[in-house]
N, CA, C and O atoms as a GROMACS GRO file, in nm:
protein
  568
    1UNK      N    1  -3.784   4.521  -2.086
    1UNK     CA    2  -3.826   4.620  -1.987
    1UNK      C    3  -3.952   4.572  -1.918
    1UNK      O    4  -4.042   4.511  -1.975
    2UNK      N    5  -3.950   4.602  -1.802
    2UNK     CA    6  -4.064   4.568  -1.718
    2UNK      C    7  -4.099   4.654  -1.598
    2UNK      O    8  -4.051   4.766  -1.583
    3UNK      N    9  -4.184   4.600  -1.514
    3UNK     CA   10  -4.227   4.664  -1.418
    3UNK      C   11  -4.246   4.582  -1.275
    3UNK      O   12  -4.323   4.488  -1.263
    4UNK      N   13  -4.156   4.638  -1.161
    4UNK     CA   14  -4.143   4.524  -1.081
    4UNK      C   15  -4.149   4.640  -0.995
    4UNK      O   16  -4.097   4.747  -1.029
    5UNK      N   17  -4.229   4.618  -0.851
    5UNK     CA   18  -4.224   4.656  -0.736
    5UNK      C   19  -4.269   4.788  -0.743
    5UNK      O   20  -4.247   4.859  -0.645
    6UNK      N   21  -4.340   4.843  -0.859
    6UNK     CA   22  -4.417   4.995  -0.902
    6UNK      C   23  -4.245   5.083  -0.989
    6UNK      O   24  -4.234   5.200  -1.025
    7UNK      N   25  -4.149   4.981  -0.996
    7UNK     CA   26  -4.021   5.018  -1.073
    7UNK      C   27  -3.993   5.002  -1.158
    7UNK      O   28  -3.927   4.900  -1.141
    8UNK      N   29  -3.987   5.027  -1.270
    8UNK     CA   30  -3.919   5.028  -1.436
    8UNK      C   31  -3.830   4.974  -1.418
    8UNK      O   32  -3.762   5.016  -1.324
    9UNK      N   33  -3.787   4.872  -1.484
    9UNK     CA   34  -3.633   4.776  -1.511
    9UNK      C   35  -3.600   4.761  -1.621
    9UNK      O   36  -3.683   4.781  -1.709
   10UNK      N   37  -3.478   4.724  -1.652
   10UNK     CA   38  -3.449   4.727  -1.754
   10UNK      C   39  -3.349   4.582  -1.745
   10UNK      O   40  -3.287   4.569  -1.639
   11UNK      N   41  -3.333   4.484  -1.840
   11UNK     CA   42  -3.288   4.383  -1.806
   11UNK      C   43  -3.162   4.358  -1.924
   11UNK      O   44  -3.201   4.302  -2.026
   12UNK      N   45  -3.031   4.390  -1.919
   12UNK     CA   46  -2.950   4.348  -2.006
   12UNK      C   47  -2.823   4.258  -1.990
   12UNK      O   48  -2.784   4.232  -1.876
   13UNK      N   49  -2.762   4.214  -2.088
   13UNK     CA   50  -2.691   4.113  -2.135
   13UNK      C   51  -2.597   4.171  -2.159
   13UNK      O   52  -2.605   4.267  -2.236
   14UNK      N   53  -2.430   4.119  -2.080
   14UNK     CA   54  -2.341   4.175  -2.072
   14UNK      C   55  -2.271   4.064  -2.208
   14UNK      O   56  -2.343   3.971  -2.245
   15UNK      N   57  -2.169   4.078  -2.258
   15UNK     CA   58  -2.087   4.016  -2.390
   15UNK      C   59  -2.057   3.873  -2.310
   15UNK      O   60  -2.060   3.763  -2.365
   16UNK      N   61  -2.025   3.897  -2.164
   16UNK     CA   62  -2.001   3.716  -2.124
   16UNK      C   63  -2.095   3.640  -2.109
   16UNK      O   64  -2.078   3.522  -2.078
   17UNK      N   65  -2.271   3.719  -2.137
   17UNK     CA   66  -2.373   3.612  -2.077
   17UNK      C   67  -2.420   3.612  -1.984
   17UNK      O   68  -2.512   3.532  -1.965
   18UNK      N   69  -2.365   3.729  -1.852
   18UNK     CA   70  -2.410   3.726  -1.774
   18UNK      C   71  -2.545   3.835  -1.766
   18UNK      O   72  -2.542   3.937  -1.834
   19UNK      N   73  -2.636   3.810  -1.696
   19UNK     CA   74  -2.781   3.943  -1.725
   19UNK      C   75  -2.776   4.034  -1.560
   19UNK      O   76  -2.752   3.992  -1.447
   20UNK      N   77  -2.798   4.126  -1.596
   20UNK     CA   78  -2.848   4.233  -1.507
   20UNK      C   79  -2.951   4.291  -1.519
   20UNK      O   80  -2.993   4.318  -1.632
   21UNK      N   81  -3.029   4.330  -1.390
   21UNK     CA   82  -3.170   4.393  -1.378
   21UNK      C   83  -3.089   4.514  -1.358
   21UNK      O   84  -2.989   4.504  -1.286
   22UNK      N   85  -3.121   4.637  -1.419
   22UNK     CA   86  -3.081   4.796  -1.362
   22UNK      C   87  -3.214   4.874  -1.363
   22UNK      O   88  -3.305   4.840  -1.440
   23UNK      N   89  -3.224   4.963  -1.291
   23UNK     CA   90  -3.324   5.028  -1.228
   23UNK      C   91  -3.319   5.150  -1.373
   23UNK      O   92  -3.223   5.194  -1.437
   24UNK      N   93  -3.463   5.173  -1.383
   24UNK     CA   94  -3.477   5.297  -1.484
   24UNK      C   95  -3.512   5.445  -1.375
   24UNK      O   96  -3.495   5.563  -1.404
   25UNK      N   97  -3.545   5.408  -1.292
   25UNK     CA   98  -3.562   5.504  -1.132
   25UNK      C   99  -3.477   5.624  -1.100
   25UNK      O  100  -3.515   5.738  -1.069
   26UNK      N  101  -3.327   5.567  -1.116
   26UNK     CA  102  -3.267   5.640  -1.096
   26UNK      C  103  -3.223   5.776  -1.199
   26UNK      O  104  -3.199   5.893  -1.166
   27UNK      N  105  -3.224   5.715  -1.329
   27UNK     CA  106  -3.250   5.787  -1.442
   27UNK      C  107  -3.310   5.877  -1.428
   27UNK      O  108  -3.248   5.983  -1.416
   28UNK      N  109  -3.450   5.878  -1.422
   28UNK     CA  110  -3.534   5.987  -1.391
   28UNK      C  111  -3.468   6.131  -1.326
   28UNK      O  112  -3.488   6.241  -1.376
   29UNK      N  113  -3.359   6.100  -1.164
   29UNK     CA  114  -3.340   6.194  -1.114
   29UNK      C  115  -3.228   6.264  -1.175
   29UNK      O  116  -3.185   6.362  -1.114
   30UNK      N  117  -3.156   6.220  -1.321
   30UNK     CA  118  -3.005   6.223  -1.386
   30UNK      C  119  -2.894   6.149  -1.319
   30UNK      O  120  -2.776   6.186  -1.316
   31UNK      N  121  -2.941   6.045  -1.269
   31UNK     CA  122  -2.827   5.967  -1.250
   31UNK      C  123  -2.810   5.892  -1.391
   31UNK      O  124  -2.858   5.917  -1.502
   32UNK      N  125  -2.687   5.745  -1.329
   32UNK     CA  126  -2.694   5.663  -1.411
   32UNK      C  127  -2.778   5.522  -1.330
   32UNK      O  128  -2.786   5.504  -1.209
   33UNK      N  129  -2.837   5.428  -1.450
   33UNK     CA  130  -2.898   5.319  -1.389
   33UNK      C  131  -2.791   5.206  -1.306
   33UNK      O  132  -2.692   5.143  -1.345
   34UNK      N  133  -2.850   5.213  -1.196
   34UNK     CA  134  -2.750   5.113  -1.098
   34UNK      C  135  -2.808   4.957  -1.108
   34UNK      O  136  -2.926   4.943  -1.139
   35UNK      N  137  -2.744   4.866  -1.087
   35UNK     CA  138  -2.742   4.738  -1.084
   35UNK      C  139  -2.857   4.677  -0.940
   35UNK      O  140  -2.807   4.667  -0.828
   36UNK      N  141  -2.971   4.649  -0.957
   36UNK     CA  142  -3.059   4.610  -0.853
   36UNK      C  143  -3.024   4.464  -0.807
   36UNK      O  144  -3.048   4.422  -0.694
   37UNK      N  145  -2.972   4.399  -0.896
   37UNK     CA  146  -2.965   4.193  -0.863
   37UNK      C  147  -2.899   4.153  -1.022
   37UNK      O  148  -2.926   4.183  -1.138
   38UNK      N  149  -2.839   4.103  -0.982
   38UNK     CA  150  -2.702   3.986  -1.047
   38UNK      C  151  -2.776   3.857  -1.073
   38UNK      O  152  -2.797   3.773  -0.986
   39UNK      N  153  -2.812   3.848  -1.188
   39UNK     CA  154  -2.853   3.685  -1.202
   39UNK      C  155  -2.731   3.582  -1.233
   39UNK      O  156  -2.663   3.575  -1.336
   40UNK      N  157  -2.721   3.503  -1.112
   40UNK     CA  158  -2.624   3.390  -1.082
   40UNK      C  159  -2.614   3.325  -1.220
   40UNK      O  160  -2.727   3.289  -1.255
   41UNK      N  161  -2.514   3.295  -1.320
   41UNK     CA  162  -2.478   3.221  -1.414
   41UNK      C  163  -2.450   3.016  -1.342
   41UNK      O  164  -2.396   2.986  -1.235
   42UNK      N  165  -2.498   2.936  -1.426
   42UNK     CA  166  -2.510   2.856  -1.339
   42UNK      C  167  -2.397   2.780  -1.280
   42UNK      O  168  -2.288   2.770  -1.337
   43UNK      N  169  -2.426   2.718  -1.148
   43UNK     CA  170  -2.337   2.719  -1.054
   43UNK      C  171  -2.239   2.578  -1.085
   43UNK      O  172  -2.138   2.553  -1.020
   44UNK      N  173  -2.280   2.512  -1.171
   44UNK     CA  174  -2.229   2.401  -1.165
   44UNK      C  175  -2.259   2.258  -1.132
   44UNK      O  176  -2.373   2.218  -1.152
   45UNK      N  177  -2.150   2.161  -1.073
   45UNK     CA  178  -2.246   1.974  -1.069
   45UNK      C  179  -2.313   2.050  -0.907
   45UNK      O  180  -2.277   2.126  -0.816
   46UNK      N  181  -2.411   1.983  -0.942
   46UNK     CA  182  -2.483   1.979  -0.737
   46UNK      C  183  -2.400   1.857  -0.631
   46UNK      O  184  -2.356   1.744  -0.651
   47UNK      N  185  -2.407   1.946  -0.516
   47UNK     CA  186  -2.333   1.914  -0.431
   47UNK      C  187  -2.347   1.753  -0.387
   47UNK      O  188  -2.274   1.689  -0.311
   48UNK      N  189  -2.468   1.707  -0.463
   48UNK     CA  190  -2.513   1.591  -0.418
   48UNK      C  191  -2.402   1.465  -0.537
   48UNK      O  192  -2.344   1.357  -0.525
   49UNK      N  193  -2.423   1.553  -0.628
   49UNK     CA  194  -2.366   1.420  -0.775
   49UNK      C  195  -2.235   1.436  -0.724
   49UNK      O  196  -2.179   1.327  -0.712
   50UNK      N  197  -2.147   1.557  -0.679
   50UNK     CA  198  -1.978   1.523  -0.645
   50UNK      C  199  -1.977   1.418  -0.475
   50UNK      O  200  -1.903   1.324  -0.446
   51UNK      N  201  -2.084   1.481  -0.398
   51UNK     CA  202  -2.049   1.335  -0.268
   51UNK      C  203  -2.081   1.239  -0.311
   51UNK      O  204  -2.068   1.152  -0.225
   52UNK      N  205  -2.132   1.186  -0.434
   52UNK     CA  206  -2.118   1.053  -0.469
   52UNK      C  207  -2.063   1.041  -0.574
   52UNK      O  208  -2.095   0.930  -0.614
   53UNK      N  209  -1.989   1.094  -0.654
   53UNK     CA  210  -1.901   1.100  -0.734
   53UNK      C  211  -1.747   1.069  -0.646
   53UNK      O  212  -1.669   0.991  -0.701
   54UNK      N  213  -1.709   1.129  -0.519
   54UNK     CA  214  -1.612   1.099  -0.425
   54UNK      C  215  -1.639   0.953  -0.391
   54UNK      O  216  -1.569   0.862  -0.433
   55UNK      N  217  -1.771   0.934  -0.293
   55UNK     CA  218  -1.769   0.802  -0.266
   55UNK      C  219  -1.761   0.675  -0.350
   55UNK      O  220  -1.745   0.561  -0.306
   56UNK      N  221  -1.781   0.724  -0.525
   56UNK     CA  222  -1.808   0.607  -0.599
   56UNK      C  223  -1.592   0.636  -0.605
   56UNK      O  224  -1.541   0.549  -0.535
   57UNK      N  225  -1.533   0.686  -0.640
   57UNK     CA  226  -1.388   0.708  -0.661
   57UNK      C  227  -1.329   0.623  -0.512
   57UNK      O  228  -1.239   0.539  -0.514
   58UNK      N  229  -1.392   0.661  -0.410
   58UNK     CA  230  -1.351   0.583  -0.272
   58UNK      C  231  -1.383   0.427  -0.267
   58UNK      O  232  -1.302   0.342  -0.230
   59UNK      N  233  -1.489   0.406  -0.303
   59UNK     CA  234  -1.509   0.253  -0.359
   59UNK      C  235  -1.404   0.127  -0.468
   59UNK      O  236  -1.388   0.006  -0.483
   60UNK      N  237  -1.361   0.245  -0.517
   60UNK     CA  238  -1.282   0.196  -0.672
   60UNK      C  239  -1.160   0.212  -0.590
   60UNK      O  240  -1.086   0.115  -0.594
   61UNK      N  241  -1.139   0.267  -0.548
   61UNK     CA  242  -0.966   0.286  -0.504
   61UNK      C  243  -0.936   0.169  -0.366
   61UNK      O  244  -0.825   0.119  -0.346
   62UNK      N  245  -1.057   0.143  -0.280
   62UNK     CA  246  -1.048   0.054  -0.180
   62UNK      C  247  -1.029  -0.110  -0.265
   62UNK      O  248  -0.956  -0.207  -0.243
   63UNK      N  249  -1.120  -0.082  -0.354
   63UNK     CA  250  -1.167  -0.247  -0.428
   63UNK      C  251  -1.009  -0.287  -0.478
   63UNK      O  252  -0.955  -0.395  -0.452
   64UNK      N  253  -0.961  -0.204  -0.536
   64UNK     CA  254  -0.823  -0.224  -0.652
   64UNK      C  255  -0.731  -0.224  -0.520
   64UNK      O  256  -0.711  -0.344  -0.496
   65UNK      N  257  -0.671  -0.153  -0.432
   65UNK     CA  258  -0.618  -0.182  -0.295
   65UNK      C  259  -0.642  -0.346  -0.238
   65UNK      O  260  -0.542  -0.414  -0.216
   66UNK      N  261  -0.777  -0.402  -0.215
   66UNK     CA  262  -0.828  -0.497  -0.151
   66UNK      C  263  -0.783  -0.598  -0.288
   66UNK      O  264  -0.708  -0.690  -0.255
   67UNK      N  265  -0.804  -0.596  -0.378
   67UNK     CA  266  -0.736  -0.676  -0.500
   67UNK      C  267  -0.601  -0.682  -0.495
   67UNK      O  268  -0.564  -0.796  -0.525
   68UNK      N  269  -0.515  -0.611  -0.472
   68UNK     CA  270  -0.407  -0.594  -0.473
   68UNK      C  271  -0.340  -0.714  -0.308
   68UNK      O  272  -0.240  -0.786  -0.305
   69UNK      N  273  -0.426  -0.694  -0.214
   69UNK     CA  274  -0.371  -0.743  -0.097
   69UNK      C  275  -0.417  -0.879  -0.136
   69UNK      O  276  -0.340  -0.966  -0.092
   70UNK      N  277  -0.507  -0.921  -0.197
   70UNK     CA  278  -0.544  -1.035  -0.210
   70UNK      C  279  -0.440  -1.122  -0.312
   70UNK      O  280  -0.409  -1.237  -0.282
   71UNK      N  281  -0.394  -1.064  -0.424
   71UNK     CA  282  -0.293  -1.125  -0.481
   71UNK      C  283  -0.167  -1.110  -0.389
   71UNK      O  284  -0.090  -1.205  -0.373
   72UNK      N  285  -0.150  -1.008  -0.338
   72UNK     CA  286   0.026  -1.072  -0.287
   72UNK      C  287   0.000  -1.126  -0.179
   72UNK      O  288   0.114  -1.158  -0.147
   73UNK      N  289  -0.072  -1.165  -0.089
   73UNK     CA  290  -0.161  -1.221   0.018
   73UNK      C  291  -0.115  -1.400  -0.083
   73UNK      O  292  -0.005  -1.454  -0.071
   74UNK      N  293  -0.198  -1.440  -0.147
   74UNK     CA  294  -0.168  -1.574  -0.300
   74UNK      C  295  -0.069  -1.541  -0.297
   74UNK      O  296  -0.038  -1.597  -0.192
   75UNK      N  297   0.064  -1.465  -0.345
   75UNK     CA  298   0.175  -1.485  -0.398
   75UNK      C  299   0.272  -1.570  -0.310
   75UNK      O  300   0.333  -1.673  -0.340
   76UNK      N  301   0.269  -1.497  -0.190
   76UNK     CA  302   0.331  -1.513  -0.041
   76UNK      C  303   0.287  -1.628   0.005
   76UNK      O  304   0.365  -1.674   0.087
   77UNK      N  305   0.144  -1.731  -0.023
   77UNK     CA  306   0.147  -1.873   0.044
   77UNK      C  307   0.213  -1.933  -0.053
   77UNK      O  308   0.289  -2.026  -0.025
   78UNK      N  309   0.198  -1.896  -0.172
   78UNK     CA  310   0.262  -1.974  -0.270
   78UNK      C  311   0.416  -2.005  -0.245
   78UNK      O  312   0.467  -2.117  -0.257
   79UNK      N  313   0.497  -1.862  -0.200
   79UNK     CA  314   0.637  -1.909  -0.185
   79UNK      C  315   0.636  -1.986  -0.085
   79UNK      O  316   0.693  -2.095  -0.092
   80UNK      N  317   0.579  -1.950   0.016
   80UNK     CA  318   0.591  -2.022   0.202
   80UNK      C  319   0.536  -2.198   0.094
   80UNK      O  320   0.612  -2.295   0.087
   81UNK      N  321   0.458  -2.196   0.056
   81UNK     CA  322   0.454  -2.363   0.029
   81UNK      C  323   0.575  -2.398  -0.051
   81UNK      O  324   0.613  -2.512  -0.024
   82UNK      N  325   0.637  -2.347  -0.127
   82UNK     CA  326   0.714  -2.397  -0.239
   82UNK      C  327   0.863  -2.386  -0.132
   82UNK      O  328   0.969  -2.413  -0.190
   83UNK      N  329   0.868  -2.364  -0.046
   83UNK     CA  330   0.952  -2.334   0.076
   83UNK      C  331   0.955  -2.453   0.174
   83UNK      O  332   1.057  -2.501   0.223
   84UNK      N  333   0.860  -2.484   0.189
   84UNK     CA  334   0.806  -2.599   0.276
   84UNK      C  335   0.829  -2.698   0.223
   84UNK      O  336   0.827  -2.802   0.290
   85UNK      N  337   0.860  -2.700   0.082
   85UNK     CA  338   0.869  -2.821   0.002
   85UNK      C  339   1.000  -2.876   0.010
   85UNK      O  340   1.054  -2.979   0.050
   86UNK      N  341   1.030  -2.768  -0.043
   86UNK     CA  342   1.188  -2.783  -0.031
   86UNK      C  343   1.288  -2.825   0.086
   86UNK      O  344   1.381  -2.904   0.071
   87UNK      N  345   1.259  -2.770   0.186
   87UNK     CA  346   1.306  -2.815   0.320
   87UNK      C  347   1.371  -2.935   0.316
   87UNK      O  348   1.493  -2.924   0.319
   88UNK      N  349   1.304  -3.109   0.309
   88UNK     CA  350   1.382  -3.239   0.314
   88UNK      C  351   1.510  -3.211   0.174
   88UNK      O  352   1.584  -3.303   0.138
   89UNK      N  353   1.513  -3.127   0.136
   89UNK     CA  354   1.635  -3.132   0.036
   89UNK      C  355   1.708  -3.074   0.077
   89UNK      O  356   1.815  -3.125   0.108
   90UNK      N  357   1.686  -2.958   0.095
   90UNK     CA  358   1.807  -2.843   0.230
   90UNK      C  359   1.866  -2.930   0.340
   90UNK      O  360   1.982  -2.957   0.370
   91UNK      N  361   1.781  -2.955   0.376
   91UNK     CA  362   1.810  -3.066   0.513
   91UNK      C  363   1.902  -3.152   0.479
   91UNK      O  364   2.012  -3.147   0.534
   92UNK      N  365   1.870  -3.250   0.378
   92UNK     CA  366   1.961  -3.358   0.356
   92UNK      C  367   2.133  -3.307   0.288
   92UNK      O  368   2.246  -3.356   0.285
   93UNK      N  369   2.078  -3.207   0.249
   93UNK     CA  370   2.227  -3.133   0.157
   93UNK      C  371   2.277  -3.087   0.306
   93UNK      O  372   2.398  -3.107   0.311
   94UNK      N  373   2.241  -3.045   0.401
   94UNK     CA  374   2.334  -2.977   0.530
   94UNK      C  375   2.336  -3.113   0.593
   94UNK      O  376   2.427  -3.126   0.674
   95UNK      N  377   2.272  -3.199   0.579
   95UNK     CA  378   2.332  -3.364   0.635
   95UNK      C  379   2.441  -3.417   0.593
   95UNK      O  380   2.521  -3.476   0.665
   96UNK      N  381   2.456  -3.394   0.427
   96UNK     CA  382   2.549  -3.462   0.423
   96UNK      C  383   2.661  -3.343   0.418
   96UNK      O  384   2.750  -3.391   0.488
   97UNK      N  385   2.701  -3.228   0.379
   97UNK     CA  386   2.782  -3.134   0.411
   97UNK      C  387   2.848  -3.165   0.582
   97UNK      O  388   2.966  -3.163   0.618
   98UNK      N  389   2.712  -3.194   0.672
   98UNK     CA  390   2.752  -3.190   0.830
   98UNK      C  391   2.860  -3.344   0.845
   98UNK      O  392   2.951  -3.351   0.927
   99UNK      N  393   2.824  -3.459   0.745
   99UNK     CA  394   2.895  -3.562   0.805
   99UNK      C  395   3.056  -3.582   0.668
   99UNK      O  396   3.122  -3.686   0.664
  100UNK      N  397   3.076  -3.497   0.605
  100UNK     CA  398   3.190  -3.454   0.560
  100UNK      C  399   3.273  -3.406   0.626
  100UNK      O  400   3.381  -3.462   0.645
  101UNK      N  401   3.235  -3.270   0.685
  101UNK     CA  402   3.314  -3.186   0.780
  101UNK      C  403   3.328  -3.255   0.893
  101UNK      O  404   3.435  -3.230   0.948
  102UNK      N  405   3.231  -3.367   0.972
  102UNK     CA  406   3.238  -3.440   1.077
  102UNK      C  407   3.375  -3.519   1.058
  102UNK      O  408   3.464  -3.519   1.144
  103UNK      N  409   3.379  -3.572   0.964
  103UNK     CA  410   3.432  -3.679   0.870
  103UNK      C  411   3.609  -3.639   0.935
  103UNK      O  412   3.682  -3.687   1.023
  104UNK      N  413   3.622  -3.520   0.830
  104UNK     CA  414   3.735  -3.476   0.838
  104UNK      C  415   3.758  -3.417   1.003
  104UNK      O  416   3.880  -3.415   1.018
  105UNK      N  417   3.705  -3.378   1.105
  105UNK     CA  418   3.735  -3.338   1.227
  105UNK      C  419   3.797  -3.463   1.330
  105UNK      O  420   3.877  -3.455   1.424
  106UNK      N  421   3.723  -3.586   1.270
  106UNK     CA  422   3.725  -3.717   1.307
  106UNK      C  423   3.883  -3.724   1.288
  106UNK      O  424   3.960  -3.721   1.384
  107UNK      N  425   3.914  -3.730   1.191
  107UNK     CA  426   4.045  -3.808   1.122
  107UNK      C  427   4.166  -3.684   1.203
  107UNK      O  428   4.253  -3.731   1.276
  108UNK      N  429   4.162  -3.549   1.184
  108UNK     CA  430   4.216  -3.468   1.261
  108UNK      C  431   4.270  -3.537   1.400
  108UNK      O  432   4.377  -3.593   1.425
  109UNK      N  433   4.149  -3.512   1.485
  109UNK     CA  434   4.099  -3.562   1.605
  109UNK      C  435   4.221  -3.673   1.610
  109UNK      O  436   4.323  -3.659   1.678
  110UNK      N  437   4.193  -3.785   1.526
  110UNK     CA  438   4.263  -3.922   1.546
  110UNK      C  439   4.440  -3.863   1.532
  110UNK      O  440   4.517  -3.916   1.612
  111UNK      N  441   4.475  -3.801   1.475
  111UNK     CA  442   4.614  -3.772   1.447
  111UNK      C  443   4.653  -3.698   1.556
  111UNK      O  444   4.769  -3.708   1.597
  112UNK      N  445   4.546  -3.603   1.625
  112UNK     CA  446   4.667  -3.499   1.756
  112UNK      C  447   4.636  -3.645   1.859
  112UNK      O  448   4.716  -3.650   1.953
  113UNK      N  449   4.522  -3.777   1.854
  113UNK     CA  450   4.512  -3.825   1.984
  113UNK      C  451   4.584  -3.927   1.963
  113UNK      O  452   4.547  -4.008   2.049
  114UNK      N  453   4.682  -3.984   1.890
  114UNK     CA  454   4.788  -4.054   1.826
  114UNK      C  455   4.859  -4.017   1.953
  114UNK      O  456   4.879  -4.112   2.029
  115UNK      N  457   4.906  -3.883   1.998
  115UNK     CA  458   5.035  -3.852   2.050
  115UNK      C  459   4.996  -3.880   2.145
  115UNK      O  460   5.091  -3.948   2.184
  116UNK      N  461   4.905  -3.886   2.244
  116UNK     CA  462   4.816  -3.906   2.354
  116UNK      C  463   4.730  -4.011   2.399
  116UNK      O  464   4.622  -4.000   2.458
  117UNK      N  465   4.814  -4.152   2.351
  117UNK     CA  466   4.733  -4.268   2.406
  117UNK      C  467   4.681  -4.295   2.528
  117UNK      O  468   4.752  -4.278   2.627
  118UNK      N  469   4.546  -4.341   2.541
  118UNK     CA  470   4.459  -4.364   2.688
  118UNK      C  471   4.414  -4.227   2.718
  118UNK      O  472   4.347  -4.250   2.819
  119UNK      N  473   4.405  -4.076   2.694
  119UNK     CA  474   4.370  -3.938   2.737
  119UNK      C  475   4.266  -3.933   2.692
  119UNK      O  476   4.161  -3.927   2.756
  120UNK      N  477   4.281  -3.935   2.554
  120UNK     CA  478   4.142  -3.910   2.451
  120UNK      C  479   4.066  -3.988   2.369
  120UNK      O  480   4.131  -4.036   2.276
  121UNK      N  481   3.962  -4.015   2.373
  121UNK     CA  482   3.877  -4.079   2.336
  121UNK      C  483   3.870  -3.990   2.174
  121UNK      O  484   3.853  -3.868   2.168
  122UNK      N  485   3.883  -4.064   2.073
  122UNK     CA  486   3.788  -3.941   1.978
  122UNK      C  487   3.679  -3.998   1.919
  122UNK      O  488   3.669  -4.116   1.884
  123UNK      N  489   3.612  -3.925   1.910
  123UNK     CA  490   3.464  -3.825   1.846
  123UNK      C  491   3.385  -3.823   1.970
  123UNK      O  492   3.263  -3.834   1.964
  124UNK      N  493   3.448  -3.809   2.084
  124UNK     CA  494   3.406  -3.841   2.252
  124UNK      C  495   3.399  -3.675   2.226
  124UNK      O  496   3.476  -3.616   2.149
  125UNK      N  497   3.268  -3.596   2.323
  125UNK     CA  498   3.270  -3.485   2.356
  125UNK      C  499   3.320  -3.432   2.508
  125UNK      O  500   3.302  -3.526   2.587
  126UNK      N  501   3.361  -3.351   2.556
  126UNK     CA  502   3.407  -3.333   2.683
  126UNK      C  503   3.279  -3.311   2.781
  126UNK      O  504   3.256  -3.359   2.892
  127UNK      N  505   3.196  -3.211   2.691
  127UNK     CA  506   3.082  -3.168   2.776
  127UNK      C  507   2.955  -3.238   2.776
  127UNK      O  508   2.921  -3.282   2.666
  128UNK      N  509   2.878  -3.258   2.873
  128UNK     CA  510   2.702  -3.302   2.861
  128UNK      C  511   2.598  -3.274   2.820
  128UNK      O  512   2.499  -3.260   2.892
  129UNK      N  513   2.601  -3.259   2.699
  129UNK     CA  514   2.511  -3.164   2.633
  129UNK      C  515   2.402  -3.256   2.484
  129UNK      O  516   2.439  -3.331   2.394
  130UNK      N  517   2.276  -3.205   2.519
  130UNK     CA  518   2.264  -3.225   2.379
  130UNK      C  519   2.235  -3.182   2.236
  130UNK      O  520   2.141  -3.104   2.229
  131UNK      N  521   2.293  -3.214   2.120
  131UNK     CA  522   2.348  -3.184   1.991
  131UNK      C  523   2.236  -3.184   1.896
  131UNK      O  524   2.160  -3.279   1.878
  132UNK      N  525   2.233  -3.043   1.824
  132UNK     CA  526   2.119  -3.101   1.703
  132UNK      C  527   2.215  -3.066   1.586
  132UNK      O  528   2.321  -3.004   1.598
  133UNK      N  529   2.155  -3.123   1.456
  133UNK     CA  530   2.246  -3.049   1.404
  133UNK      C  531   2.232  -2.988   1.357
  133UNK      O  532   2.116  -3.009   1.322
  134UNK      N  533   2.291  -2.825   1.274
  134UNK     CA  534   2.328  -2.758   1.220
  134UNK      C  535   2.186  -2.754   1.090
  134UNK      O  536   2.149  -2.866   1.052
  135UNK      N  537   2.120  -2.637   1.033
  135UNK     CA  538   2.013  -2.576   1.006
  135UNK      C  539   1.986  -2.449   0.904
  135UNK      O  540   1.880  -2.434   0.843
  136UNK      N  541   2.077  -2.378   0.898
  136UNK     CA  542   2.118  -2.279   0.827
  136UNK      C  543   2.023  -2.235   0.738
  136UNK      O  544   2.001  -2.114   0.729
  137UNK      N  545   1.945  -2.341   0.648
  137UNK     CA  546   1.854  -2.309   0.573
  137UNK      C  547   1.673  -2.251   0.642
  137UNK      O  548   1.573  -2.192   0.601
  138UNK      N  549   1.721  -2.311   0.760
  138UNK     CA  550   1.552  -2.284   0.868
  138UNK      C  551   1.585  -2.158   0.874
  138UNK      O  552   1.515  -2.164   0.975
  139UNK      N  553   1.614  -2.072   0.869
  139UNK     CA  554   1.652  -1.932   0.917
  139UNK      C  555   1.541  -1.874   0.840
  139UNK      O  556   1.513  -1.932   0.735
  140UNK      N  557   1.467  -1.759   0.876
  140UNK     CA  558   1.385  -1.672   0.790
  140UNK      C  559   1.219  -1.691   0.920
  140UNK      O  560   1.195  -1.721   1.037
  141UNK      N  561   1.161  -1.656   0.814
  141UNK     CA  562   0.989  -1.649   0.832
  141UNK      C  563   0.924  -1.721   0.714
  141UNK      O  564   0.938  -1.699   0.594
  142UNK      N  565   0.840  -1.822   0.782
  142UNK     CA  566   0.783  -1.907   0.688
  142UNK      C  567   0.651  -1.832   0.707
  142UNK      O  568   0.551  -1.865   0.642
   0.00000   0.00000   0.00000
């Protein structure tokens, strides 16, 4: 009990902990004592420790992201080189695949131009053009 503002108070403790100032004032006239001020139970982290509690969580989540791009970023030259490597072997396997099938178009060729002596030339092309050959494995994004 005290005395605040020339007013009798009375200061009690509710079962959750929380305290109230109530007026002894009103008493006097046969009322009951009313509630003057609510003492705030405390509020919790300060607003300052959670914006950097966010920004330290925003840091960690960028870093592990930026780690992350950096290994498959490494993974991806790794294939493109091990790709690059490979190439004179692809190549030579569709070289010799290309002069098999050549092979056999040749010998074809020679049997319909059998019936047709002096017309056809074979492995002669009709048109003026020029030929690369055949690639199949270049296809993609290096």
């Amino acid at each position: 009990e005290g005395k605040r503002n020339g007013r009798e108070q009375q200061i009690t403790m509710t079962d959750k902990g929380e305290h109230f100032v109530k007026s002894k004032l009103h008493k006097e006239y046969g009322g009951d004592p009313f509630v003057l001020r609510k003492r705030q139970p405390g509020r919790g982290i300060p607003g300052l420790v959670l914006f950097g509690l966010c920004g330290l969580a925003t840091f960690v989540g960028l870093k592990l992201v930026a780690n992350t791009n950096y290994a498959r970023r490494e993974e991806k030259r790794a294939m493109r080189r091990a790709k690059i490597n490979i190439i004179p072997i692809l190549q030579s396997e569709e070289d010799r695949k290309y002069l098999r099938y050549r092979k056999l178009q040749i010998e074809d060729e020679e049997k319909i131009a059998a019936e047709f002596p002096g017309e056809w030339e074979v492995g002669q092309t009709p048109y003026n053009t020029i030929w690369m050959p055949p690639t199949d494995h270049m296809e993609g994004n290096f």
